[in-house]
Phi, psi and omega in degrees: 000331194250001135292003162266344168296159172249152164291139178246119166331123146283142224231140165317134173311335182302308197289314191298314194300315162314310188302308187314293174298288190311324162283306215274346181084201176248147175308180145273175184292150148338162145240145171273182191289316193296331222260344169263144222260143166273138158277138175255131143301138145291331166238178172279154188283102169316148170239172168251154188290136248264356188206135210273189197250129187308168163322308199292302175315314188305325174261000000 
């Protein structure tokens, strides 16, 4: 049985590296550190309130 296979070459970090860009394209660039933004709650967290609230209150 493994005379019917062909031997296969192991192929070079090069071949692989080429094979790799030719499917895969090219990456994007980095993003650097300066280039990344901190997120804010836009709002403060409501809490809830410690009793609940009369009727009269509602409207």
């Amino acid at each position: 049985m493994s005379g019917d296979r062909e031997q296969i070459e192991p192929r070079t970090e090069d071949e692989l590296a080429q094979q790799r860009q030719a499917r895969f394209g090219h990456l994007p660039a980095r993003v650097s550190p300066e280039d990344l933004v901190e997120s804010e709650e836009a709002e403060p967290v409501h809490e809830e309130p410690d009793q609940p609230m009369v009727r009269r209150e509602w409207g």
